[in-house]
MDTraj code that builds the backbone (N, CA, C; nanometers):
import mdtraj as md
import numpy as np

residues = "UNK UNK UNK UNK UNK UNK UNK UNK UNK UNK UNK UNK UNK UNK UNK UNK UNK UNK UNK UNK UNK UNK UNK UNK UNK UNK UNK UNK UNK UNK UNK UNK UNK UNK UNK UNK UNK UNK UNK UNK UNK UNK UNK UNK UNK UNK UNK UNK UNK UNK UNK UNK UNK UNK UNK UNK UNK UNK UNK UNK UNK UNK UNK UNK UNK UNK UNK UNK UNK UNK UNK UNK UNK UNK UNK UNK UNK UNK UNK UNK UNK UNK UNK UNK UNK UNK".split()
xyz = np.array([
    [-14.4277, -2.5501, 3.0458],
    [-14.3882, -2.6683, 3.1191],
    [-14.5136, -2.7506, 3.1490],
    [-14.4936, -2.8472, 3.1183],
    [-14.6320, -2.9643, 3.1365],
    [-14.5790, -3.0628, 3.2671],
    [-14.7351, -3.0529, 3.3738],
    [-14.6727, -3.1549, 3.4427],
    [-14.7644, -3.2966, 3.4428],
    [-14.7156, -3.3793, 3.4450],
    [-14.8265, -3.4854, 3.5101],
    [-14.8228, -3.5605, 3.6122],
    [-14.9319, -3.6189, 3.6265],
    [-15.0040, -3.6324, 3.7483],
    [-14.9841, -3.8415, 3.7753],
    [-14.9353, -3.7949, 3.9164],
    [-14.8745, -3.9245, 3.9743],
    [-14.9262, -3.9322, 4.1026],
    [-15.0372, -4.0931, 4.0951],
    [-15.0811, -4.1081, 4.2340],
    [-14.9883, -4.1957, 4.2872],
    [-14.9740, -4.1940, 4.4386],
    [-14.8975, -4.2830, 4.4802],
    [-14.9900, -4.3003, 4.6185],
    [-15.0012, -4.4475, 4.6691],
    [-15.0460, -4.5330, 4.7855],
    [-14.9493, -4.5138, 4.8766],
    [-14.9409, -4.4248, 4.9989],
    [-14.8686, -4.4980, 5.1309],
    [-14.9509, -4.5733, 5.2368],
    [-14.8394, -4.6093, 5.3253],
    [-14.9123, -4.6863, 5.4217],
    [-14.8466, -4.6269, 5.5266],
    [-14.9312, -4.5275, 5.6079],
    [-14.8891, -4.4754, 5.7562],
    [-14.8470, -4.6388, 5.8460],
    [-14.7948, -4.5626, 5.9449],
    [-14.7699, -4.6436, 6.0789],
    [-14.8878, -4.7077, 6.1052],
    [-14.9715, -4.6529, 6.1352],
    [-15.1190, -4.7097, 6.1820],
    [-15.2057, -4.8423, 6.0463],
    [-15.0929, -4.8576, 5.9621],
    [-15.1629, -4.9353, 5.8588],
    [-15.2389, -4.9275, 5.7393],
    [-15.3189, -4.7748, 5.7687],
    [-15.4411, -4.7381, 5.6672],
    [-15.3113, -4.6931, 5.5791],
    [-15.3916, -4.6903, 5.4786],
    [-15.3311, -4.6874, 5.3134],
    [-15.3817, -4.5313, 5.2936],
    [-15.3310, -4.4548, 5.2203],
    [-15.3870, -4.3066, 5.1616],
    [-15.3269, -4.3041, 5.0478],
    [-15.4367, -4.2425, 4.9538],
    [-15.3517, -4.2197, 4.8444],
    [-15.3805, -4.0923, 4.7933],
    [-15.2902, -4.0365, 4.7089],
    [-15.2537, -3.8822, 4.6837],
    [-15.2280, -3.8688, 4.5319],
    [-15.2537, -3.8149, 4.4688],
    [-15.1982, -3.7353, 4.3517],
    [-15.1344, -3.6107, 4.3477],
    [-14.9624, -3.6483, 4.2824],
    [-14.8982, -3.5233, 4.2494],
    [-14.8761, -3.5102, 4.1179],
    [-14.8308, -3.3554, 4.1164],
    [-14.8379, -3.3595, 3.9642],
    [-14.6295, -3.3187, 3.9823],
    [-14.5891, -3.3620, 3.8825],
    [-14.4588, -3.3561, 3.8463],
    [-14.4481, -3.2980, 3.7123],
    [-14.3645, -3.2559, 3.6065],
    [-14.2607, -3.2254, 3.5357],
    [-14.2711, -3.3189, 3.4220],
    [-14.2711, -3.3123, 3.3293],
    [-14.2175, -3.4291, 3.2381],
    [-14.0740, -3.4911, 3.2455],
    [-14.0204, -3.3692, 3.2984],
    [-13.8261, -3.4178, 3.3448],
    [-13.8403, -3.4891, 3.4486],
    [-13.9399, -3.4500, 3.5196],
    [-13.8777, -3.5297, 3.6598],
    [-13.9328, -3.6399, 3.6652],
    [-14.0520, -3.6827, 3.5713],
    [-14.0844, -3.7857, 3.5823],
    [-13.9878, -3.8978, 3.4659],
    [-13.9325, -3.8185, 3.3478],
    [-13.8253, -3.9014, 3.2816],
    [-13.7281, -3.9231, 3.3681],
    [-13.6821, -3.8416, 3.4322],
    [-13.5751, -3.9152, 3.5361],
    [-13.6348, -4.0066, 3.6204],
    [-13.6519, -4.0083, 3.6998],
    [-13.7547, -4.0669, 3.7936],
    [-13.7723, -4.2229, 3.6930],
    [-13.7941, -4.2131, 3.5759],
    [-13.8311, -4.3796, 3.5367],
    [-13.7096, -4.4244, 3.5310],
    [-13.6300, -4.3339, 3.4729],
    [-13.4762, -4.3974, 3.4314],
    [-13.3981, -4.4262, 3.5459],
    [-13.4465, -4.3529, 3.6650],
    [-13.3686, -4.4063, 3.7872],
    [-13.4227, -4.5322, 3.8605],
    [-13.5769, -4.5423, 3.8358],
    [-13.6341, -4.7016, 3.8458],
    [-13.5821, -4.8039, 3.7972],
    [-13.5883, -4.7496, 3.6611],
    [-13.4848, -4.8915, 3.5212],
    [-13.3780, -4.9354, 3.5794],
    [-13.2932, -4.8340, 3.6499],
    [-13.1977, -4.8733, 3.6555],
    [-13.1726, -4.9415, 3.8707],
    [-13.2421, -4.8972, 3.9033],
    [-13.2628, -4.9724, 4.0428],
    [-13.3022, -5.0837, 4.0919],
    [-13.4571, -5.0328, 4.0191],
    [-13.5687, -5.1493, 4.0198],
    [-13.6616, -5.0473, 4.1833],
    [-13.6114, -4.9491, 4.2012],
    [-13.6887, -4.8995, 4.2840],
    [-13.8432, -4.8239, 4.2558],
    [-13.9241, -4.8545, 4.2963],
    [-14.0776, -4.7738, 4.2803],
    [-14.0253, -4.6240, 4.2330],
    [-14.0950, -4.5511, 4.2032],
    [-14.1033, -4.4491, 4.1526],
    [-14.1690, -4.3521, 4.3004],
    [-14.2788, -4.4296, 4.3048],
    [-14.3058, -4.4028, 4.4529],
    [-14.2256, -4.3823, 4.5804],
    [-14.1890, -4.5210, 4.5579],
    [-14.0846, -4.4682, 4.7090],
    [-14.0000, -4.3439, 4.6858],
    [-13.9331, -4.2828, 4.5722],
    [-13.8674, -4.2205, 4.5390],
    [-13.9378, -4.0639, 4.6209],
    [-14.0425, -4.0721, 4.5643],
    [-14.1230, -3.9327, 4.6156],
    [-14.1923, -3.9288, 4.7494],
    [-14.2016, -4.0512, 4.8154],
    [-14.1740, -4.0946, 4.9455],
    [-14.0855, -4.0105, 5.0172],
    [-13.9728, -4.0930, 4.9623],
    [-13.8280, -4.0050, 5.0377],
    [-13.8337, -3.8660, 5.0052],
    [-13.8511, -3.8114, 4.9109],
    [-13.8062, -3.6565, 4.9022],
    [-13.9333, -3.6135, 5.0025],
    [-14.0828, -3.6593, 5.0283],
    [-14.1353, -3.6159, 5.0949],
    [-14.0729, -3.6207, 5.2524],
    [-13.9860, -3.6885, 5.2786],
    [-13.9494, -3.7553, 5.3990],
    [-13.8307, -3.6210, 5.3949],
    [-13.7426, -3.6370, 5.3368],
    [-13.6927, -3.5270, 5.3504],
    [-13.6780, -3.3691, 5.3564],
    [-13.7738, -3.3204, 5.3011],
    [-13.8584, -3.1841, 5.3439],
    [-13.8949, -3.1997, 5.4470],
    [-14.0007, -3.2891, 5.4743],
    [-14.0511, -3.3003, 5.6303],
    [-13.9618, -3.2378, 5.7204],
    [-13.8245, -3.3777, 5.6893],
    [-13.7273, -3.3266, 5.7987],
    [-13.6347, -3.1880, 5.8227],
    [-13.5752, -3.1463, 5.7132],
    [-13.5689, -3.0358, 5.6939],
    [-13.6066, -2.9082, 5.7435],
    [-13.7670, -2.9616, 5.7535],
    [-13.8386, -2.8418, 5.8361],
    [-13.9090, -2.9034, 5.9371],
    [-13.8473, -3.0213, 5.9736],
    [-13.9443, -3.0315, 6.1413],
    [-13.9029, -2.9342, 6.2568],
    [-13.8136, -2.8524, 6.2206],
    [-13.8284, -2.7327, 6.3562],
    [-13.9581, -2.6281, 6.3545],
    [-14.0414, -2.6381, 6.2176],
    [-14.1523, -2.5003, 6.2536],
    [-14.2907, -2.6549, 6.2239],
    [-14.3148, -2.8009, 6.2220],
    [-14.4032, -2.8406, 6.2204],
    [-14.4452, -2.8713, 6.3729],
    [-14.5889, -2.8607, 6.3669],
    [-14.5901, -2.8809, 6.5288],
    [-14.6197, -3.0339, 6.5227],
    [-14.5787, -3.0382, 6.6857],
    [-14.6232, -3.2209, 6.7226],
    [-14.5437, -3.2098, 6.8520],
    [-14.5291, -3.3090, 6.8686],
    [-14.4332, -3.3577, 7.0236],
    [-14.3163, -3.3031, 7.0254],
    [-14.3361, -3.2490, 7.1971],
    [-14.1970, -3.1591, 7.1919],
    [-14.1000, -3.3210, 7.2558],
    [-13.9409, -3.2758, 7.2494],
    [-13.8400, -3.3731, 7.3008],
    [-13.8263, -3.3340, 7.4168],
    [-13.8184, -3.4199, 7.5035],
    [-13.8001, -3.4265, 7.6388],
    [-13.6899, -3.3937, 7.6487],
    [-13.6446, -3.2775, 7.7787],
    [-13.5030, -3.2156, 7.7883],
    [-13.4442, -3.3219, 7.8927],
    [-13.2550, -3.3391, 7.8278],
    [-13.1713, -3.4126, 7.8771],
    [-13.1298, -3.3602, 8.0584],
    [-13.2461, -3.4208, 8.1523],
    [-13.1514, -3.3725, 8.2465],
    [-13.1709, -3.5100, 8.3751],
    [-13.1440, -3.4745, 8.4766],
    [-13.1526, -3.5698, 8.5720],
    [-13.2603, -3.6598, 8.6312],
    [-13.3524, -3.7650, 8.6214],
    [-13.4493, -3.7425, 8.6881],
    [-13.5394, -3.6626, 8.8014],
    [-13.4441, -3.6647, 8.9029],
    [-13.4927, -3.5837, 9.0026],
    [-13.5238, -3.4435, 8.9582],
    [-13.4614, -3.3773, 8.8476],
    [-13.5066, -3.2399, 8.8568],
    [-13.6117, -3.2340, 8.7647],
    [-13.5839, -3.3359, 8.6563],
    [-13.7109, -3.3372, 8.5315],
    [-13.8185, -3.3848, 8.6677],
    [-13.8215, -3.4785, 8.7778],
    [-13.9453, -3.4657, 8.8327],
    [-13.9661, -3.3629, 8.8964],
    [-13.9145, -3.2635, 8.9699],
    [-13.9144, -3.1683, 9.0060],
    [-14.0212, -3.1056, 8.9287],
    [-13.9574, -3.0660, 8.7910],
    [-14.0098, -2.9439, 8.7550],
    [-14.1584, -2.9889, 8.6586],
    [-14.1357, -3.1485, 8.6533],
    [-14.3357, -3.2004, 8.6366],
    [-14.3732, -3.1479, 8.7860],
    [-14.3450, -3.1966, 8.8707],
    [-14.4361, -3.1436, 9.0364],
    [-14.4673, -2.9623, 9.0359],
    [-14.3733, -2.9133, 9.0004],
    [-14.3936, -2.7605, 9.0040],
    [-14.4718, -2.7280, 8.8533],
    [-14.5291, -2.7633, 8.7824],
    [-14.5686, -2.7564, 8.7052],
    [-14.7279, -2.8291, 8.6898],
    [-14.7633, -2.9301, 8.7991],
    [-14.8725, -2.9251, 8.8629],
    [-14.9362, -2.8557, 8.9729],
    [-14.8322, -2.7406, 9.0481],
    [-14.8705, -2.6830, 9.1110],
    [-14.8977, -2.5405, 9.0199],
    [-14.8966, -2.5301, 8.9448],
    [-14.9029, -2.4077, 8.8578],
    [-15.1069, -2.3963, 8.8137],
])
top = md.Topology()
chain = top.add_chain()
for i, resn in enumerate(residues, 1):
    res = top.add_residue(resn, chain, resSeq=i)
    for name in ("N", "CA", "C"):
        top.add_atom(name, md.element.get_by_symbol(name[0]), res)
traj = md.Trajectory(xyz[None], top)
């Protein structure tokens, strides 16, 4: 199996540009054009999204910001105050 190698430019939130090289498949990159041809979508964005979707997939074991639990103010302040007394 031969793969080749596909850089693609994103642009984070913050603006800066990064760019990456992956290597793909010869299939997946024949699909991948033929699904451009027929869209007109980047090829890029394509591997964009599937990156976007793994991400999500597994954002329960990536770390980062936890979600703030659904509860009342008064007790979510509560338990910040008891949690500076700690």
């Amino acid at each position: 199996m031969q793969h080749m190698a596909i850089s693609i430019t994103t642009k984070p939130a913050m603006g800066k540009k990064i760019a990456t090289t992956v290597y793909i498949t010869e299939d997946q990159q024949a699909k991948l054009k033929a699904l451009n041809e027929q869209t007109k979508v980047p090829v890029a964005e394509y591997i964009r999204q599937g990156i976007d979707s793994v991400l999500n997939q597994h954002a329960h074991i990536i770390p980062g910001q936890l979600d703030l639990p659904l509860m009342a103010p008064d007790v979510f302040s509560n338990q910040l105050l008891n949690l500076n007394k700690k």
